[in-house]
C-alpha positions as CSV (number, residue, x, y, z in Angstrom):
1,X,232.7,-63.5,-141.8
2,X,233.1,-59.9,-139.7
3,X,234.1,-58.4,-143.4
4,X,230.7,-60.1,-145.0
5,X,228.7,-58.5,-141.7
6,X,230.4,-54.6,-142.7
7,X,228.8,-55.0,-145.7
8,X,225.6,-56.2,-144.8
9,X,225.2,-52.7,-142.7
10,X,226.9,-51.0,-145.2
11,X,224.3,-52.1,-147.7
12,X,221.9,-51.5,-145.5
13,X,222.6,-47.8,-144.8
14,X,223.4,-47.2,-148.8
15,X,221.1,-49.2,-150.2
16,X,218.6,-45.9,-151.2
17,X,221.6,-44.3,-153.1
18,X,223.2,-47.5,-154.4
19,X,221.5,-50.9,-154.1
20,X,224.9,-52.4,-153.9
21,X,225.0,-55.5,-151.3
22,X,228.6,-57.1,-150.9
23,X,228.4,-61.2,-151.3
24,X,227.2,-63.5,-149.9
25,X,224.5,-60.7,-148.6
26,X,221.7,-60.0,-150.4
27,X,219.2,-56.9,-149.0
28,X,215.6,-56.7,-150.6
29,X,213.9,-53.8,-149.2
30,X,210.0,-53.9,-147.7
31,X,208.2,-51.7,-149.6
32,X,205.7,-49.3,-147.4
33,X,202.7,-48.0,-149.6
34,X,201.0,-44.8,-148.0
35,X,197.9,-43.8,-149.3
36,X,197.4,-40.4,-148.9
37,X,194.2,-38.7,-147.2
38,X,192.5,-36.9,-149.7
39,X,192.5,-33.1,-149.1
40,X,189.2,-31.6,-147.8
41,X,187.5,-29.9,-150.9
42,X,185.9,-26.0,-150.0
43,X,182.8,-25.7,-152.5
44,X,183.6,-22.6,-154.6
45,X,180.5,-20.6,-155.3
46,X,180.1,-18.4,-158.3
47,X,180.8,-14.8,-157.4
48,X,177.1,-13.7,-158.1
49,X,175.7,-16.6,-155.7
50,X,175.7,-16.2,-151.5
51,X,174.9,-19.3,-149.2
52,X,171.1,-19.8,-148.3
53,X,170.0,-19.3,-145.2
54,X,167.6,-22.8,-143.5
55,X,165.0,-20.6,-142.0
56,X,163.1,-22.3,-138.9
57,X,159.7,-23.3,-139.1
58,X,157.4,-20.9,-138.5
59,X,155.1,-22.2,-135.0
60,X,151.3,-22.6,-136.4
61,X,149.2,-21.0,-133.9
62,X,146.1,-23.2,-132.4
63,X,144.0,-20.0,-132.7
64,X,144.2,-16.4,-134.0
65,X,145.4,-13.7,-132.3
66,X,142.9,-11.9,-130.0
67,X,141.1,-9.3,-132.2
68,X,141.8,-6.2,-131.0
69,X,137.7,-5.5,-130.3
70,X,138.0,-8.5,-127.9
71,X,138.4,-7.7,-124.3
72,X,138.1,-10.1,-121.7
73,X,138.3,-9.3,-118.1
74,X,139.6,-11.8,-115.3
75,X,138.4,-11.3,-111.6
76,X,140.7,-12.1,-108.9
77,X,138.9,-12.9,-105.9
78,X,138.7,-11.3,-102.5
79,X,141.3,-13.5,-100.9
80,X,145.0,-14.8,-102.0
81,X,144.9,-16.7,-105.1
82,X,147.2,-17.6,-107.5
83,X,145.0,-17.2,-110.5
84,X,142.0,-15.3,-111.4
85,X,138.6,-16.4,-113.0
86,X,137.5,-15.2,-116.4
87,X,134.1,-13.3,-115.5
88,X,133.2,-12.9,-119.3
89,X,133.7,-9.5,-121.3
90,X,132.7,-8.0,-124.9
91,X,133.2,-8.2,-128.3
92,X,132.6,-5.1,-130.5
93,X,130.9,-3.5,-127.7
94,X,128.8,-7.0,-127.0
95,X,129.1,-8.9,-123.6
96,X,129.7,-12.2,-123.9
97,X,130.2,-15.1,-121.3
98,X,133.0,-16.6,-120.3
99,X,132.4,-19.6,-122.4
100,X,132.8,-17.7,-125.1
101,X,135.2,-15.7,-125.0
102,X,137.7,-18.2,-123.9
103,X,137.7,-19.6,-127.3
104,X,139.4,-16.5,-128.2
105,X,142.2,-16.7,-125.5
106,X,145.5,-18.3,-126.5
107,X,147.3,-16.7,-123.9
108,X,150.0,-13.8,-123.8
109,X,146.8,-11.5,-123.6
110,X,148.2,-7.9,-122.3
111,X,145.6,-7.1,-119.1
112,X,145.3,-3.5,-117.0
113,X,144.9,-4.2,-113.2
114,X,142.6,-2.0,-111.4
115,X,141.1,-2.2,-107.5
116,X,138.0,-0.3,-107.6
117,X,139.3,2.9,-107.0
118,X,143.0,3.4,-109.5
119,X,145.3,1.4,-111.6
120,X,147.6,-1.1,-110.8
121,X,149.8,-1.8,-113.0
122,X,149.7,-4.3,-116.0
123,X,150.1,-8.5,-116.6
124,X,150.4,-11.2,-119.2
125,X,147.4,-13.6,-119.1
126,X,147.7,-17.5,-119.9
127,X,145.2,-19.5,-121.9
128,X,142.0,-19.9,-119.9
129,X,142.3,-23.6,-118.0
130,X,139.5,-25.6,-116.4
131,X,138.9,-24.8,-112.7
132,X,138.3,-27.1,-109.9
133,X,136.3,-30.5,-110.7
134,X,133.3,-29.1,-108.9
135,X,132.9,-25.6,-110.9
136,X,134.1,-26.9,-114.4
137,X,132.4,-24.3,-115.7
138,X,134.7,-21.5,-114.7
139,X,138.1,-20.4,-116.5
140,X,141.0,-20.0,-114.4
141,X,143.3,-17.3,-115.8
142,X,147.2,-16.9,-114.1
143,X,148.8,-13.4,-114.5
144,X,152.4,-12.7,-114.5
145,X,152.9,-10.8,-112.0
146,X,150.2,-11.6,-110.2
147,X,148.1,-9.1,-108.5
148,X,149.8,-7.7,-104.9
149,X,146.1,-7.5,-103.4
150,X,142.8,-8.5,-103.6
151,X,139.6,-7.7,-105.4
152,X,141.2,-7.1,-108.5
153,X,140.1,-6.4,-112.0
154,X,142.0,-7.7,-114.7
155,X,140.9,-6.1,-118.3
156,X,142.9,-6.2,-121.7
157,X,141.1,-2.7,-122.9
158,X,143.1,0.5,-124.4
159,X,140.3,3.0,-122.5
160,X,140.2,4.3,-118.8
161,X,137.4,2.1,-116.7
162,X,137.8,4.4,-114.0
163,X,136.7,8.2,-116.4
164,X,135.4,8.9,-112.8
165,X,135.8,8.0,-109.2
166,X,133.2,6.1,-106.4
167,X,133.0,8.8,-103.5
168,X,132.8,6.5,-100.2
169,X,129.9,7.7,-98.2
170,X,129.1,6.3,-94.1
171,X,127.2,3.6,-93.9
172,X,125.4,5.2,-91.1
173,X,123.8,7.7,-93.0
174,X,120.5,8.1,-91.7
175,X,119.3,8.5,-95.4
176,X,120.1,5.5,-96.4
177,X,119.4,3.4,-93.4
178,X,116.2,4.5,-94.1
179,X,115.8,3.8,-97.5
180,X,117.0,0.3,-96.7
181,X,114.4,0.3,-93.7
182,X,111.5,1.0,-95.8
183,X,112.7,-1.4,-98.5
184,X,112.8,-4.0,-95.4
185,X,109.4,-3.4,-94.7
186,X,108.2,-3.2,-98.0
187,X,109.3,-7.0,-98.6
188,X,107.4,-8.1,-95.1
189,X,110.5,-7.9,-92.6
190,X,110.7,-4.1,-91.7
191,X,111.6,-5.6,-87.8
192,X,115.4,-6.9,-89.1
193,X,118.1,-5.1,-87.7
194,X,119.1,-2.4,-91.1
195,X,122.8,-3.1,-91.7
196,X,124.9,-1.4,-94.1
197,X,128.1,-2.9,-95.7
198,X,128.8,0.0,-98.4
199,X,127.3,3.2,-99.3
200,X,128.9,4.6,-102.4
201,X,128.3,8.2,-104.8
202,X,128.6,7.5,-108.5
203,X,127.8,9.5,-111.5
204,X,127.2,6.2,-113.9
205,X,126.1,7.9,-117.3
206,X,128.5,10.8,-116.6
207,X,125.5,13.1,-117.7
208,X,126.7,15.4,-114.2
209,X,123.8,13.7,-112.2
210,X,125.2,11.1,-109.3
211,X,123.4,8.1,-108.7
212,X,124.1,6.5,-104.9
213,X,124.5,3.0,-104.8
214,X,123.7,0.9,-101.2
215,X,125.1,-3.0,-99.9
216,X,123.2,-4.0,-96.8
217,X,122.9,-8.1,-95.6
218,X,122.1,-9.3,-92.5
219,X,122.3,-12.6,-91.1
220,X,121.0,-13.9,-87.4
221,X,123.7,-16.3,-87.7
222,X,127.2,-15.0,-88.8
223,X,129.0,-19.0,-89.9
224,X,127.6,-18.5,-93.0
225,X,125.7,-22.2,-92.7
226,X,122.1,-21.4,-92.4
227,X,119.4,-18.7,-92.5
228,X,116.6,-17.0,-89.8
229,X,113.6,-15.5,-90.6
230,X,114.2,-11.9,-91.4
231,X,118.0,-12.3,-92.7
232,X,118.3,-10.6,-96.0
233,X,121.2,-9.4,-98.5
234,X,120.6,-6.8,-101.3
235,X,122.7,-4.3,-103.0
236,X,119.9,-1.1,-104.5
237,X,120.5,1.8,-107.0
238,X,119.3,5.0,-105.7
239,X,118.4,7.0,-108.7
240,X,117.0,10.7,-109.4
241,X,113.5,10.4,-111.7
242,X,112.3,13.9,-112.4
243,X,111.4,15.2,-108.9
244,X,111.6,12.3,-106.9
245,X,114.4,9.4,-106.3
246,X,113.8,6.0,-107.1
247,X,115.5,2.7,-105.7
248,X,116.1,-0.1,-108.4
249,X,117.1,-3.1,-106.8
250,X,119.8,-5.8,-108.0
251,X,120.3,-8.9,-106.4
252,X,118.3,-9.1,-103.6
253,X,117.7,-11.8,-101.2
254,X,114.8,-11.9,-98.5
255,X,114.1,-14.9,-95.9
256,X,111.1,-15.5,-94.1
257,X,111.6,-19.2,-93.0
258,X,114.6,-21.0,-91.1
259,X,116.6,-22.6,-92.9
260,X,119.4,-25.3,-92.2
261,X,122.4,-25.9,-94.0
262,X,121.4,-23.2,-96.9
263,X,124.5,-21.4,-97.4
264,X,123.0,-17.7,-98.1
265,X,124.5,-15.9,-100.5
266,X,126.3,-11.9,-99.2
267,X,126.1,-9.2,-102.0
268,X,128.6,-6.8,-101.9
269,X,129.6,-3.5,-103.9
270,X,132.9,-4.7,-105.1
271,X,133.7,-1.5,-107.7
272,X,132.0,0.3,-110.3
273,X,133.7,0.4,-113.7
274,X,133.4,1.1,-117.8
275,X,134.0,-2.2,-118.7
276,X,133.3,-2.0,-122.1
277,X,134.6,1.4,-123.3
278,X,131.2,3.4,-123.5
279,X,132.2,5.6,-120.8
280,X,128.6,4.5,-119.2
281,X,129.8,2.1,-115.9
282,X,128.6,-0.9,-114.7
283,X,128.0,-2.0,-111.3
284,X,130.0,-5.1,-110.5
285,X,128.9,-7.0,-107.0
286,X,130.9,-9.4,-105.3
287,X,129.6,-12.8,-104.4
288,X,130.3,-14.3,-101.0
289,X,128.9,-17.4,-98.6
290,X,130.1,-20.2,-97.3
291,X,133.2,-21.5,-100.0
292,X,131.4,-19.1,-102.4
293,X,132.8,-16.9,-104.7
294,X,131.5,-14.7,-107.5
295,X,131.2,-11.9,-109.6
296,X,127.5,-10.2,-110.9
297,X,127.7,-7.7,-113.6
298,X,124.8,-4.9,-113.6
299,X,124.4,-2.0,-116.7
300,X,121.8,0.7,-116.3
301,X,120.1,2.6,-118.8
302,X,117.4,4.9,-117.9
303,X,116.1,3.1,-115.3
304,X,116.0,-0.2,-116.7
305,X,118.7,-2.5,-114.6
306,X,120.2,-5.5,-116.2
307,X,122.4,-8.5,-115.3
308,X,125.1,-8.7,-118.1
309,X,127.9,-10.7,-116.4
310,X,127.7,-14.0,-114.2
311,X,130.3,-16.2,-112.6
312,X,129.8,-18.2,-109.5
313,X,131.7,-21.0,-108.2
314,X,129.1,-22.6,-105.1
């Protein structure tokens, strides 16, 4: 029996070479089949072929890209905001409204930032958004970076708006409080109290002649909530005509009844800039009041003054 058991593991450890098994012991292997993972095939190009390139999709833009002849110009208003309006601005020398040329905007517009006296720097624009529910009408417009101060002029233009400088000029100037006085009087309340807010010495036409342009409000009451006989808010054009100088008002308010709750409208001179690239400026006057905000627009030729730009939020 042990002798039969040697040659079982003798068979067993030989069996590969000699398939011998001794009697009474017979071994019959278990057969293992392996099947092989098949090897990972590399494509072989030709020599004259190279690999193609998948190209992303190319983003299909909502609109064009602004024209180059369109420049729009954003206001930011006299207090902190963090985004601007769009006041309107031109196209091919035109002025158009802000309705209109926001349909032009896609955003990524390049804009210059002036204050009404030098440049600021520059800013990226969005796409013009709707503004608050109760001004729908206007187009809010962020910039990246966003302007540092207030009052400032946003315009994607390649000229200088400011070819020449407003020279500041004391609003006591007994001149022009008297040109204001007889204005006053002239519209049937020469007894208000003459108040100048600005005074300013501009050549507009660049023709070597200045012009002088004069803010003056007054109100009895100073919340802003309701008007007094005799309150008043104008912003004039003193301009030379031959020998004499002529005063072309703008906006101009004049009150001769009381009035509650009325929330008066304040004109002020907010700058004086080319803001469409004839080297001619335009007059822009700041809108205030009680939550009021706003920009008016004024170009003069000759003597003939006319409202080009209008945004107001009441």
């Amino acid at each position: 029996m042990m002798k039969t058991r040697r040659y079982c593991v003798a068979g067993l450890l030989i069996f590969l070479i000699y398939l011998i098994g001794s009697s009474g012991c017979t071994f019959v292997p278990t057969a293992t089949t392996i099947t092989p993972s098949p090897a990972p095939i590399s494509p072989t190009l030709p020599p004259s072929e190279t690999p193609s390139l998948v190209e992303s999709p190319t983003p299909t833009l909502l609109q064009e890209p602004l024209s180059p002849s369109t420049h729009p110009i954003v206001i930011y208003p006299p207090y902190e905001s963090r985004s601007g309006y769009l006041l309107g601005g031109t196209l091919d020398g035109n002025w158009l409204d802000s309705t209109a040329i926001a349909s032009d905007l896609i955003g990524g517009e390049a804009y210059s930032l002036y204050s009404d006296t030098a440049f600021l720097g520059t800013s990226t624009g969005s796409a013009p958004v709707a503004g608050a529910p109760y001004c729908p009408w206007i187009k809010d417009v962020t910039l990246d970076p966003q302007p540092r101060q207030v009052s400032v002029v946003a315009l994607a233009g390649d000229w200088n708006p400011l070819p020449r400088i407003p020279q500041e000029i004391s609003t006591e100037n007994w001149i022009y409080l008297q040109a204001v006085k007889d204005l006053l009087e002239a519209n049937d309340i020469g007894d208000s109290k003459v108040q100048l807010t600005r005074v300013l010495k501009i050549d507009l036409e660049g023709d070597g002649v200045d012009e002088i342009l004069v803010a003056a409000s007054y109100f009895y009451e100073e919340t802003g909530h309701n008007i007094t006989p005799g309150d008043y808010s104008i912003v004039v054009l003193r301009k030379v005509m031959g020998n004499e100088v002529v005063t072309l008002p703008m906006p101009a308010d004049f009150y001769y009844r009381a009035q509650q709750y009325a929330m008066p409208e304040k004109y002020t001179i907010m700058g004086v800039m080319d803001l469409n690239g004839d080297d001619r400026m335009e007059i822009l006057v700041g809108v205030t009041g009680w939550e009021k905000v706003g920009t008016l627009v004024y170009d003069v030729v000759d003597f003939k003054v006319q409202n080009v730009l209008s945004m107001q939020c009441p």
